[in-house]
ChimeraX commands (.cxc) that place a marker at each C-alpha (Angstrom):
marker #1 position 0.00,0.00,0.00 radius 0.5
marker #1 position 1.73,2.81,-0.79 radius 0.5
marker #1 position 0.41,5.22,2.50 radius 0.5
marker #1 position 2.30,2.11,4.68 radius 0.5
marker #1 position 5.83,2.56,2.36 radius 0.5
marker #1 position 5.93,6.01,2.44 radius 0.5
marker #1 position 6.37,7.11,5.98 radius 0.5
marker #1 position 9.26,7.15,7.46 radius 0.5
marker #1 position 10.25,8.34,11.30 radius 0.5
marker #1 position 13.86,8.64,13.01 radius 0.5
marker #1 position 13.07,5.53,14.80 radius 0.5
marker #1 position 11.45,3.35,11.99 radius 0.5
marker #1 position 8.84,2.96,9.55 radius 0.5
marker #1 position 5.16,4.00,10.25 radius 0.5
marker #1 position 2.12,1.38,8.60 radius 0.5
marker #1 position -1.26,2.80,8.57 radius 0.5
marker #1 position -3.98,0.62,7.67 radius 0.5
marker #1 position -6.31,0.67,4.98 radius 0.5
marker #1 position -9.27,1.21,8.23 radius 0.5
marker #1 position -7.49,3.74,9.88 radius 0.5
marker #1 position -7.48,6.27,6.40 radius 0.5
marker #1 position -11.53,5.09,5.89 radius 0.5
marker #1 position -11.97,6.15,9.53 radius 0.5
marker #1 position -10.50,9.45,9.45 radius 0.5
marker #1 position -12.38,10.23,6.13 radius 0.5
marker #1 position -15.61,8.78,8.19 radius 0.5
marker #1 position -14.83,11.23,10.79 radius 0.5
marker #1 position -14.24,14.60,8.46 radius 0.5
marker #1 position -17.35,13.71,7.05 radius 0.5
marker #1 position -18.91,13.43,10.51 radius 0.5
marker #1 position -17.55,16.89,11.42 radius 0.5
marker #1 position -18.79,18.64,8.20 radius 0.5
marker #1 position -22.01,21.07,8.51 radius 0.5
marker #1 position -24.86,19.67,6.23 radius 0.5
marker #1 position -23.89,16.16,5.41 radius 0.5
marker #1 position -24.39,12.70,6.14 radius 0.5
marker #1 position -23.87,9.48,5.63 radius 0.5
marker #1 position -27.75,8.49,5.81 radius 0.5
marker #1 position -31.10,10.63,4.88 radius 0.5
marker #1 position -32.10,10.50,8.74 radius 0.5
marker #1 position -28.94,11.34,10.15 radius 0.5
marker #1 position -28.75,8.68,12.38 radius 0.5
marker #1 position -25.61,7.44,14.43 radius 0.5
marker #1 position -24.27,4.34,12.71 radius 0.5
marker #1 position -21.75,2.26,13.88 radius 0.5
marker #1 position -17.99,1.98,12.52 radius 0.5
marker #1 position -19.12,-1.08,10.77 radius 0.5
marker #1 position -22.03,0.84,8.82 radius 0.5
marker #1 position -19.77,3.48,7.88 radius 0.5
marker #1 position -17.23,1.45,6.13 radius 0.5
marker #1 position -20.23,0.82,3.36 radius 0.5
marker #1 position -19.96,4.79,2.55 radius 0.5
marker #1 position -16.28,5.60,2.44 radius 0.5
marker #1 position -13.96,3.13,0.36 radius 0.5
marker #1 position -10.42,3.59,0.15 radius 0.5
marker #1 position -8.55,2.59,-3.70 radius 0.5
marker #1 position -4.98,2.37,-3.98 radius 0.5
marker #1 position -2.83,2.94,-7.15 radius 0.5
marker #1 position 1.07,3.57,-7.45 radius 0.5
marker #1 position 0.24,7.38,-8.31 radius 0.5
marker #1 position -1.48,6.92,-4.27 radius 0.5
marker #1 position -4.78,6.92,-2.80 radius 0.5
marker #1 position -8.15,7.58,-4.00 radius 0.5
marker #1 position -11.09,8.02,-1.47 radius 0.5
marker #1 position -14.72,7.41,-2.19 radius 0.5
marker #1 position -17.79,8.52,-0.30 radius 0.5
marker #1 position -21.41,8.47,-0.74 radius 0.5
marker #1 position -23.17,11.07,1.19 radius 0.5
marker #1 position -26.51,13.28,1.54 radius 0.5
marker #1 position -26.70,16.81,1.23 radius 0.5
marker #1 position -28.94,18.64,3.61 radius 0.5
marker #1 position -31.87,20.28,2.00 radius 0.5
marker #1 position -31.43,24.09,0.78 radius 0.5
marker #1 position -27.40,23.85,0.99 radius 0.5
marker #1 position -24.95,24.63,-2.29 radius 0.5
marker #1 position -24.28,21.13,-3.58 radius 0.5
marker #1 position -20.84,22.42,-4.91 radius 0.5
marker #1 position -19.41,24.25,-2.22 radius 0.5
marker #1 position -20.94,21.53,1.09 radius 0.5
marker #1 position -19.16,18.76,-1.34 radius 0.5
marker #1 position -15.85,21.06,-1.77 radius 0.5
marker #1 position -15.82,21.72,1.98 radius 0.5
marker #1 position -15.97,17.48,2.52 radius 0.5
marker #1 position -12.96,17.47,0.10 radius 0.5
marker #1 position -11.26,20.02,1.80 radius 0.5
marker #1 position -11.67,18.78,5.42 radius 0.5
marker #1 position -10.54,14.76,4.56 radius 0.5
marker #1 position -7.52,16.51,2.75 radius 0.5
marker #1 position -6.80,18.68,5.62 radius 0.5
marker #1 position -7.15,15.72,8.28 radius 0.5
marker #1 position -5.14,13.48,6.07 radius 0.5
marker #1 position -2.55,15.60,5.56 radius 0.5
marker #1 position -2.87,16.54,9.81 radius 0.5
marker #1 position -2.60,12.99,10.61 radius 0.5
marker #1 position -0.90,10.84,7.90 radius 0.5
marker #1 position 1.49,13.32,6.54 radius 0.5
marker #1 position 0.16,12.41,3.17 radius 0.5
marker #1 position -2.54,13.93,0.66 radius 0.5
marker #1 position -4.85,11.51,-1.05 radius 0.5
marker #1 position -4.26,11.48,-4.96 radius 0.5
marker #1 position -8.89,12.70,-4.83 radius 0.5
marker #1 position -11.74,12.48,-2.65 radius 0.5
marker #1 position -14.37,12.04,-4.80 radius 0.5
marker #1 position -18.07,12.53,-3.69 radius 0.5
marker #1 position -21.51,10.78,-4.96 radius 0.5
marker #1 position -24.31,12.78,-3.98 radius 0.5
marker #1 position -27.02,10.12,-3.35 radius 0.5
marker #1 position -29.79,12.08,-2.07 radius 0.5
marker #1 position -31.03,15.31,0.09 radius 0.5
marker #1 position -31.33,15.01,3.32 radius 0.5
marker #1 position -34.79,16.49,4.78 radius 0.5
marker link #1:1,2 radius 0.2
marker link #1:2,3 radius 0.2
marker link #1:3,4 radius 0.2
marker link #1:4,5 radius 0.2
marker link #1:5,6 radius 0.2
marker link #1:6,7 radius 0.2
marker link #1:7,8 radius 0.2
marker link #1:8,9 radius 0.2
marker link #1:9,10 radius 0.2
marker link #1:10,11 radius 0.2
marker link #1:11,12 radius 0.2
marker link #1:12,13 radius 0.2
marker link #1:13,14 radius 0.2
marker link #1:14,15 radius 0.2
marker link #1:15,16 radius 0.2
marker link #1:16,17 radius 0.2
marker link #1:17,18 radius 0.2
marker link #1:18,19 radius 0.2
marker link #1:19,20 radius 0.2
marker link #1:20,21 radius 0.2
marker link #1:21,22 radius 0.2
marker link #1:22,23 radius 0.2
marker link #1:23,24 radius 0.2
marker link #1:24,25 radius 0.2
marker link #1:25,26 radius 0.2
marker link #1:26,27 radius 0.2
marker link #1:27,28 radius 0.2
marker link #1:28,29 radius 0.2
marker link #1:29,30 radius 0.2
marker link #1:30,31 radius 0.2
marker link #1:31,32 radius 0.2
marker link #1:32,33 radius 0.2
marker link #1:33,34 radius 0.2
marker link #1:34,35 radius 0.2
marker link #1:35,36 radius 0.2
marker link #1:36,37 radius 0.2
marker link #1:37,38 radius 0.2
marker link #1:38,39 radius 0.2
marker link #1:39,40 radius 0.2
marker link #1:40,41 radius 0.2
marker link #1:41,42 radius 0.2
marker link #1:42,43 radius 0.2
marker link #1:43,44 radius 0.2
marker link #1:44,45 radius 0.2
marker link #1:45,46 radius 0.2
marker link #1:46,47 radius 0.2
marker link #1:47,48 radius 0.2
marker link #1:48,49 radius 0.2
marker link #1:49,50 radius 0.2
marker link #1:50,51 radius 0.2
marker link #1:51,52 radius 0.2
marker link #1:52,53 radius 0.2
marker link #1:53,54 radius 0.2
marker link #1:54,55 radius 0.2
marker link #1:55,56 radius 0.2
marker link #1:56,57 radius 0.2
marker link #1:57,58 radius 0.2
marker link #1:58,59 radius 0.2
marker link #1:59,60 radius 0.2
marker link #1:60,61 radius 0.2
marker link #1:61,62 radius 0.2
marker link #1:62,63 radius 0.2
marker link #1:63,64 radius 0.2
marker link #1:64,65 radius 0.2
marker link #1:65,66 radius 0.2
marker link #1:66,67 radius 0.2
marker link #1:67,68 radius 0.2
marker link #1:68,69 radius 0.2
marker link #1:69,70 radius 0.2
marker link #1:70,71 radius 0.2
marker link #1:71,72 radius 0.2
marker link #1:72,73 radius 0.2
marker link #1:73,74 radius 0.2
marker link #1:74,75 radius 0.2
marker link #1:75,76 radius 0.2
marker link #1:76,77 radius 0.2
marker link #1:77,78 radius 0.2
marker link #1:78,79 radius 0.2
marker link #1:79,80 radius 0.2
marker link #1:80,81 radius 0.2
marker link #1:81,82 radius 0.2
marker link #1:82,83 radius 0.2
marker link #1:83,84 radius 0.2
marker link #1:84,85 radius 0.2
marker link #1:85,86 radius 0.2
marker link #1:86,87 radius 0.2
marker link #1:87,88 radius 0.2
marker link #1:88,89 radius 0.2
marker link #1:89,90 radius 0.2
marker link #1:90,91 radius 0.2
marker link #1:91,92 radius 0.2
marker link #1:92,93 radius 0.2
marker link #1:93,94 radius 0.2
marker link #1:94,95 radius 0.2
marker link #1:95,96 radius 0.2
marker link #1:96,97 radius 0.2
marker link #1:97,98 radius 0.2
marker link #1:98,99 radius 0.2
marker link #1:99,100 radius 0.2
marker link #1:100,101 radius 0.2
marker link #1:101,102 radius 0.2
marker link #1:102,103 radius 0.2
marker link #1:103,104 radius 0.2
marker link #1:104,105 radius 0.2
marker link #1:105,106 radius 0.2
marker link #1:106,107 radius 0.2
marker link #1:107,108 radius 0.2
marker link #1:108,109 radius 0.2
marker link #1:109,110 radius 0.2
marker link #1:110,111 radius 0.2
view
């Protein structure tokens, strides 16, 4: 994978698992005004969430998938750029990396 090759500390090499970049886009998302994961907004457990954010790997990097809800009334384009922006952000916080895009499927409005 090439986000568990490409970290490197004074004291060794750093693996990150596949789980661990799906949970801290699962989390971004989470901490985003006027999205969700599901039309009622409902809590859902880390096993649920896995089914909305998939994680693709390539030698160029990675590429990280979501399917979300918009909430009724709210810009489309800018609510999705502000998702893309705050898994970037929290990627590059956390993981010292940037994912190669975060693309987003709109699957419905959330009332």
């Amino acid at each position: 994978m090439p986000y568990e090759n490409g970290m490197h500390s004074t004291e060794g090499d750093v693996n990150v698992s596949r789980h661990v970049v799906e949970m801290i886009a699962a989390v971004a998302v989470k901490e985003t005004k006027h999205v969700s994961f599901t039309q009622e907004d409902t809590k859902l457990s880390e096993r649920a969430l896995m089914k909305h954010v998939k994680v693709d790997e390539s030698d160029e990097g990675i590429t990280i998938n979501l399917s979300l809800y918009i909430a009724y009334g709210q810009s489309i384009i800018k609510t999705v750029t502000a998702v893309q922006e705050r898994i970037t952000q929290d990627m590059d916080t956390m993981l010292a990396m940037t994912p190669r895009s975060v693309n987003v499927k709109v699957v419905g409005i959330q009332l």
